[in-house]
Legacy VTK file of the C-alpha trace (Angstrom):
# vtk DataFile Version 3.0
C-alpha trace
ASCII
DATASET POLYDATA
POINTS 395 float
6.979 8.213 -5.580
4.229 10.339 -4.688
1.346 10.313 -2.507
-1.356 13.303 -1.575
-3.346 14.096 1.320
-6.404 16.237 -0.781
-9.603 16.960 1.016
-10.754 19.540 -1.259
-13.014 18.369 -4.563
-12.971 15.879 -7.596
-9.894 13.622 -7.770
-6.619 14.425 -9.160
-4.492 11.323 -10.938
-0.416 12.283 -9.636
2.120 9.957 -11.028
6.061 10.070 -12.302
7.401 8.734 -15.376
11.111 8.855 -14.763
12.156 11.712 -12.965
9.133 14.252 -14.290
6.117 14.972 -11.944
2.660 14.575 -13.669
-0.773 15.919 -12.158
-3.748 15.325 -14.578
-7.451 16.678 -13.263
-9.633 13.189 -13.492
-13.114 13.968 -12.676
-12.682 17.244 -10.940
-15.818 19.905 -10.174
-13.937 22.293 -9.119
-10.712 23.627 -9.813
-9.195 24.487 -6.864
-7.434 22.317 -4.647
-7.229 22.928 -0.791
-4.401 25.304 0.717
-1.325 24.104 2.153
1.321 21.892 1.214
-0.643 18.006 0.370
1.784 16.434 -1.877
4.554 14.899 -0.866
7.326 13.552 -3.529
10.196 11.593 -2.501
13.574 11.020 -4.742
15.804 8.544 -5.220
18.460 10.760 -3.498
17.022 11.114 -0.521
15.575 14.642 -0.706
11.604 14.755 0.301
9.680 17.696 -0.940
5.824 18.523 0.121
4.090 20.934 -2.503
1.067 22.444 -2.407
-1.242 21.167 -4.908
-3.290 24.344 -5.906
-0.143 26.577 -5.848
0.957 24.195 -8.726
-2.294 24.232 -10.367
-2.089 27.420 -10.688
1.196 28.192 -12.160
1.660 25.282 -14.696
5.179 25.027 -15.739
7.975 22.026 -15.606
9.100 23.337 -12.010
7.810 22.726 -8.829
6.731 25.960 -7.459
6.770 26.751 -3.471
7.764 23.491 -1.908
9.119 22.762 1.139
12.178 20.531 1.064
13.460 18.139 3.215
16.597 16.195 4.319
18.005 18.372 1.595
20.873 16.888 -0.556
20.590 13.442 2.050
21.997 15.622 5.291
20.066 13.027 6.974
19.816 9.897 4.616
21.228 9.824 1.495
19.689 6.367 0.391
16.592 6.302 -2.064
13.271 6.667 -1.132
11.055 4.083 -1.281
7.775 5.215 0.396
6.623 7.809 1.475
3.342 8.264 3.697
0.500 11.058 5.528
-0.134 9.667 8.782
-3.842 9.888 8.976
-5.405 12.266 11.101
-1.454 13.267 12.004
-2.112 16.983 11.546
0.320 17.431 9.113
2.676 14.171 9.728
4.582 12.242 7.390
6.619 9.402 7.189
9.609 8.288 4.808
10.918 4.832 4.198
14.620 3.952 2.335
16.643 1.907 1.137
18.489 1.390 4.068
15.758 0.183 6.337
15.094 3.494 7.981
11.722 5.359 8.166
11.397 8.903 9.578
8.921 10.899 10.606
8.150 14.219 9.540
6.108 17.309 11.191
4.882 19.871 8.051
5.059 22.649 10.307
8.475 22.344 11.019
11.513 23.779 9.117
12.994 20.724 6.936
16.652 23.144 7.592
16.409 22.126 11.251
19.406 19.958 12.930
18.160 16.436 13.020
21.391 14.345 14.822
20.531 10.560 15.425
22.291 8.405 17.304
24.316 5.232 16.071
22.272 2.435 15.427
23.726 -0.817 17.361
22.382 -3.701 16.259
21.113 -3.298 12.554
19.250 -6.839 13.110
16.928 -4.889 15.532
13.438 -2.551 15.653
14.602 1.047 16.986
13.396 3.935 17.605
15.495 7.291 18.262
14.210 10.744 18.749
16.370 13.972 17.637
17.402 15.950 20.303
15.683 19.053 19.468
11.911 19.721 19.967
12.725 21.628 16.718
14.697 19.033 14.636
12.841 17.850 11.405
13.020 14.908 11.248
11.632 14.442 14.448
12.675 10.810 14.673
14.183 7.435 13.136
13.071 4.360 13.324
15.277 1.162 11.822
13.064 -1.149 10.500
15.039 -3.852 8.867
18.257 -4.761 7.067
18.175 -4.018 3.668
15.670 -1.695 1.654
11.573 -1.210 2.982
10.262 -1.639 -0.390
6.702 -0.568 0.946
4.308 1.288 3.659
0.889 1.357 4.775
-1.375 3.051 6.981
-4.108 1.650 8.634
-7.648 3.633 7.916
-7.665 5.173 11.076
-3.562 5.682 11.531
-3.580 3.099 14.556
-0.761 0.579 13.009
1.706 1.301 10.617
2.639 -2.067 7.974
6.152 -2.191 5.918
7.588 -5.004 3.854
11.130 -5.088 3.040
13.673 -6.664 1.172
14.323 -9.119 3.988
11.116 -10.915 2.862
9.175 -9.587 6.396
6.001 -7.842 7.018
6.148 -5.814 10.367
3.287 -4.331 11.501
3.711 -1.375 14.729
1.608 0.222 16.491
2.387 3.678 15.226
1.633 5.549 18.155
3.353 3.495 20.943
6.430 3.122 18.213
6.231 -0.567 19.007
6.789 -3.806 17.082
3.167 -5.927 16.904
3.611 -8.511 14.893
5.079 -9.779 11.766
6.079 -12.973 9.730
7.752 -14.013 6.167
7.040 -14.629 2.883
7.191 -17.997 1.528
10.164 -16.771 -0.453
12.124 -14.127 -0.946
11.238 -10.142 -0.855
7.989 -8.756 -0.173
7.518 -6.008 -2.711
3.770 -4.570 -1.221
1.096 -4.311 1.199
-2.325 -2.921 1.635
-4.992 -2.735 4.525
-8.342 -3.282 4.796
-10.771 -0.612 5.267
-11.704 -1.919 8.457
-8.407 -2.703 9.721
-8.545 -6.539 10.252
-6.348 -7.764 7.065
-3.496 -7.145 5.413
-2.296 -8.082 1.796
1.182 -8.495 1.022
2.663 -9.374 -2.478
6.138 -10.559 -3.362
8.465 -12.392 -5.216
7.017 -15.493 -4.660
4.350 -14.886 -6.846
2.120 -15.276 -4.147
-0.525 -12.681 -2.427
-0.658 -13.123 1.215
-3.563 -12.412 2.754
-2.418 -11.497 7.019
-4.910 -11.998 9.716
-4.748 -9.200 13.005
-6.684 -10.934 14.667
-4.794 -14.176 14.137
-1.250 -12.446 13.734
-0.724 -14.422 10.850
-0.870 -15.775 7.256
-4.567 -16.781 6.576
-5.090 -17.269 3.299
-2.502 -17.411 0.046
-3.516 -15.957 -3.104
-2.187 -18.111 -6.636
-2.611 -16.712 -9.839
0.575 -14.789 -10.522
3.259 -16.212 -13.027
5.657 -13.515 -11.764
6.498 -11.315 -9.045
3.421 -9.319 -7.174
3.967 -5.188 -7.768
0.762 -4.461 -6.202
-2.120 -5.389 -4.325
-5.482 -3.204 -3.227
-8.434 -4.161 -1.481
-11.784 -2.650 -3.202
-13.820 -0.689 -0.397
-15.912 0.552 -3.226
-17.430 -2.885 -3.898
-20.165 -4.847 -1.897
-21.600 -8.178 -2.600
-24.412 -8.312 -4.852
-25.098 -11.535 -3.335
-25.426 -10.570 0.301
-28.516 -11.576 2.022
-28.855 -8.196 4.745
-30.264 -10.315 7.437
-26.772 -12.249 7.838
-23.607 -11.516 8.726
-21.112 -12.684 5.897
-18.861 -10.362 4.841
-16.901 -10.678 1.250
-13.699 -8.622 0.576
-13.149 -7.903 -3.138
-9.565 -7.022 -3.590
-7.154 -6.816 -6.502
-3.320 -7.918 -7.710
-0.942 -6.826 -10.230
2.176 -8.259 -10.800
5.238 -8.385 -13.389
3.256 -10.953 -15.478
1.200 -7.994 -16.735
-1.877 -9.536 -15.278
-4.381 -7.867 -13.169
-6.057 -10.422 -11.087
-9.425 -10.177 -9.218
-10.243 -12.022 -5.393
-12.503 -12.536 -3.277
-12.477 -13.480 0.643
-15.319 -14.523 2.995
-14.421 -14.456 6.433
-16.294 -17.953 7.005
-14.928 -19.809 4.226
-11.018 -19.785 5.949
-9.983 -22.254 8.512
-7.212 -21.507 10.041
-5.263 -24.330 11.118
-4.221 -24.190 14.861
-1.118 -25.278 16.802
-0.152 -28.721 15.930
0.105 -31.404 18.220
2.969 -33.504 18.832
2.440 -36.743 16.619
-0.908 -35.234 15.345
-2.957 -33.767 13.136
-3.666 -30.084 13.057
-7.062 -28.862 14.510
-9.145 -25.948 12.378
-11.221 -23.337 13.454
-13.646 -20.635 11.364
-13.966 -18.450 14.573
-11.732 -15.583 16.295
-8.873 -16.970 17.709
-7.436 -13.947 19.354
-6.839 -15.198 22.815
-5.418 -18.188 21.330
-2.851 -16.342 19.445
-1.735 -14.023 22.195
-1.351 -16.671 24.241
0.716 -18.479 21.513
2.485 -15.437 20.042
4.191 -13.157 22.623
3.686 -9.460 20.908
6.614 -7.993 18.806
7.070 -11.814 17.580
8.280 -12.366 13.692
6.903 -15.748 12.764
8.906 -17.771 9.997
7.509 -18.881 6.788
4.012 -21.532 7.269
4.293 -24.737 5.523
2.505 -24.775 2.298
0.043 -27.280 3.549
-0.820 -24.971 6.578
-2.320 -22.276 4.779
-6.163 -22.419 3.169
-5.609 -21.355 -0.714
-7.540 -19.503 -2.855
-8.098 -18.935 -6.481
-8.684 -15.545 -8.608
-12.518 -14.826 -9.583
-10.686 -13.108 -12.395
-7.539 -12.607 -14.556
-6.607 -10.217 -17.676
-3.528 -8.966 -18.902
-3.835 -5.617 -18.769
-0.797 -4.346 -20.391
1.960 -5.290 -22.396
4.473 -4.313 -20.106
4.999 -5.438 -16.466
2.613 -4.176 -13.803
3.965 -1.754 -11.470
0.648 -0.184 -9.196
-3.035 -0.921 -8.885
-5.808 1.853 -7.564
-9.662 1.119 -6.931
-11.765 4.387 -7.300
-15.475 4.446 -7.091
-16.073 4.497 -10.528
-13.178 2.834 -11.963
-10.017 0.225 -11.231
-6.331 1.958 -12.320
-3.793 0.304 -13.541
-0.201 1.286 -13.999
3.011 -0.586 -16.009
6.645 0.117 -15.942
7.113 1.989 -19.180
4.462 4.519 -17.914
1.193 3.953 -19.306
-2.225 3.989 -17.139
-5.248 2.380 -18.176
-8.651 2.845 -16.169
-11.198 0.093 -16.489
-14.596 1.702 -15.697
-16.913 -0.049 -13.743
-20.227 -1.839 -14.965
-22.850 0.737 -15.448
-20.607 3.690 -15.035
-18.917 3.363 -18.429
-22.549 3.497 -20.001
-24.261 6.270 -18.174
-20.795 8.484 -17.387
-18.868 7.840 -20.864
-14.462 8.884 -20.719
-12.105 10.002 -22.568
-9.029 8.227 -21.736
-7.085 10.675 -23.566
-8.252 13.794 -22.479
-7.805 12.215 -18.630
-4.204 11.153 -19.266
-2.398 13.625 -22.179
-1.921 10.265 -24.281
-3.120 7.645 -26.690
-4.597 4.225 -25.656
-6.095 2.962 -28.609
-7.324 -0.231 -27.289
-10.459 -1.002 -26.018
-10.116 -4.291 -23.709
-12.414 -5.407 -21.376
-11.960 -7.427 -18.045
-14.720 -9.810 -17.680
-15.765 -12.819 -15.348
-19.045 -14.682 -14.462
-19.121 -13.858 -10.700
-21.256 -10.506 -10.398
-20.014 -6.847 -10.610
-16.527 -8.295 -11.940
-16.733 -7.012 -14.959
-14.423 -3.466 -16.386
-14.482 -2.240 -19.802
-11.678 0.540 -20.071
LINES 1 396
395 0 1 2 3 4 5 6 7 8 9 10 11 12 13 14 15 16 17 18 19 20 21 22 23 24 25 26 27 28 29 30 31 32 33 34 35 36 37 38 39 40 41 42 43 44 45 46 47 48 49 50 51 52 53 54 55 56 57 58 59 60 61 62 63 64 65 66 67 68 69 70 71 72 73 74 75 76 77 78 79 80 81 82 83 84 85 86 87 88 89 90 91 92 93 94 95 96 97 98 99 100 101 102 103 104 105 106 107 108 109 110 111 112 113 114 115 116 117 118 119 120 121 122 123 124 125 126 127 128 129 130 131 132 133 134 135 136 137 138 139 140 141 142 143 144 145 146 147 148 149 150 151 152 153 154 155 156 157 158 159 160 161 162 163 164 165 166 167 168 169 170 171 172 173 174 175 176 177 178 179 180 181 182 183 184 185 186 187 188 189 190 191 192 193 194 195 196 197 198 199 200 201 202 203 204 205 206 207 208 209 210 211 212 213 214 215 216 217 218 219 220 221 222 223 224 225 226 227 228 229 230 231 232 233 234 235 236 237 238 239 240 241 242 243 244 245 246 247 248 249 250 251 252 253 254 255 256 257 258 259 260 261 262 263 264 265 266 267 268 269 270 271 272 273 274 275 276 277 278 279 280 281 282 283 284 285 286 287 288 289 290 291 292 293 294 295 296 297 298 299 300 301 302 303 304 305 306 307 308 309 310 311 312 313 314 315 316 317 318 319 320 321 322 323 324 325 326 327 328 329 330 331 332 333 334 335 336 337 338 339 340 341 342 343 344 345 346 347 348 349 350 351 352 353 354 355 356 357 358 359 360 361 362 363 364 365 366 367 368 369 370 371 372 373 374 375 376 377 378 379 380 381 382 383 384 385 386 387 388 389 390 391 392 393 394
């Protein structure tokens, strides 16, 4: 996996197919990317490297030129990577999830050579956190997140909590800063596979094997909504902070997320979410029937959920449902990652292929080539269409 941290021009498309790294210019202005070392690529043998992106701009060729590598041949962790992660506004801090439950974190400006000893970890049921001994080590520290493999990371906008799924089935969210557990709960069944934040930091998707999309509350600390759509296991899920309602009267205060799914089924699946529309069901009394409310209930909940708390897995009946606005099958091959741009919605499958889906209005007045973008062939011209407003894609 890779992920950047660009600030310089245009937007650059980076993905792997196999074990070769692939960095295709998608709408750039200007050629050059910013200085310093903005990729980071993590390996299934551990090794992290961070690369600078207009270094290997410059010098095309099938090696990566001038990177900095890190827990080098797995002197720290030989398990795969999984995830890997900029903490935002972390002045050059990264984070690395594997296979074994462990995430560490990373300083840029420090040698990735340096002596990085952690202690034994006790109980592997529990949250941890160890520091190296060293003001110098790299990595700076571990933290054991789970039994089992952290399939998947996420950053909230403004680097305040830090979200992982694992194989467990859990979503733990921390507060990255404090290094503490916040909150957390299961999925109905099984592993969760992926996660995603709002742009404004007040829900969390989650997508899994039980074909479900999750949609978690902060303010509740919990499962508010369920997503079903999927015939298969959910690969990825996205909210759209490009999109606004076209239906939004300014003088109130509803607010619609659009986010998106893609899953194993090959579908790509379209939602939508109005914060006024859930009722979350409350604490049930003894004998009774549960009581719903449409408001905050954030003094209920930390009253009712001590912080750090896992929750189990709600009942079915629990938890408000909601349907997709939209559903195409986007490829032919199971669905492995899903990006919203400004001016288009990517979508990426197993055997390697992208497809963008341009957004109405921008594939008419700003007309691409697919093939130039991507160095390959995709012959077919599908669209993704639905009645609701602005749902519509044409690739």
């Amino acid at each position: 996996m890779a992920t950047l941290n660009f600030d310089g021009k245009g937007t650059y498309l980076i993905f792997n197919v196999g074990d070769a790294i692939f960095i295709s210019d998608l709408n750039s202005q200007d050629k050059d990317a910013k200085d310093g070392h903005d990729l980071l690529i993590g390996l299934n043998s551990g090794d992290v490297y961070s690369v600078s992106l207009r270094q290997q701009l410059q010098d095309v060729g099938k090696k990566i030129v001038g990177a900095h590598h890190y827990n080098k041949d797995g002197s720290v962790n030989s398990s795969r990577c999984t995830s890997v992660a900029w903490v935002p506004g972390g002045d050059g801090a990264f984070v690395v999830a594997h296979a074994d439950g462990n995430l560490y974190v990373y300083e840029k400006s420090k040698d990735g050579a340096g002596d990085s000893s952690f202690p034994v970890i006790k109980d592997q049921t529990q949250f941890s956190v160890a520091h190296a001994r060293y003001s110098k080590s790299n990595p700076a520290a571990r933290w054991h997140i789970c039994l089992g493999s952290i399939n998947s990371i996420s950053f909230s906008t403004d680097g305040s909590y830090l979200a992982t799924v694992g194989r467990d089935g859990y979503l733990r969210v921390f507060d990255y800063s404090r290094e503490q557990l916040v909150c957390g709960g299961k999925s109905y069944y099984g592993a969760l596979l992926c996660c995603s934040w709002s742009m404004d930091g007040k829900y969390i998707l989650t997508g899994g094997e039980d074909d479900l999309v999750q949609v978690w509350s902060m303010e509740e600390r919990k499962v508010v909504a369920w997503c079903e759509g999927h015939n298969s296991w959910v690969s990825g899920v996205a909210f759209d902070s490009y999109w606004s309602s076209p239906n939004t009267d300014s003088n109130e205060e509803t607010i619609v997320y659009r986010f998106g799914s893609v899953g194993q089924d090959t579908q790509l699946l379209l939602w939508d979410l109005q914060q006024e529309e859930i009722k979350v069901p409350l604490r049930r009394p003894p004998g009774g029937s549960p009581t719903y409310s449409t408001g905050s209930q954030s003094s209920h909940w930390d009253n009712a959920i001590p912080m750090g708390t896992l929750q189990p897995a709600p009942s079915m009946r629990d938890v408000p449902k909601i349907s997709p606005l939209a559903a195409h099958r986007a490829h032919t091959e199971p669905l492995s990652g899903l990006i919203f741009t400004q001016e288009s919605v990517l979508t990426i499958c197993r055997e390697g292929h992208i497809k963008i889906w341009m957004r109405p209005g921008v594939a008419e007045s700003q007309p691409i080539n697919s093939e130039t973008l991507l160095g390959t062939s995709l012959k077919e011209k599908p669209s993704l269409s639905s009645k609701v407003g602005n749902s519509s894609y044409k690739q």
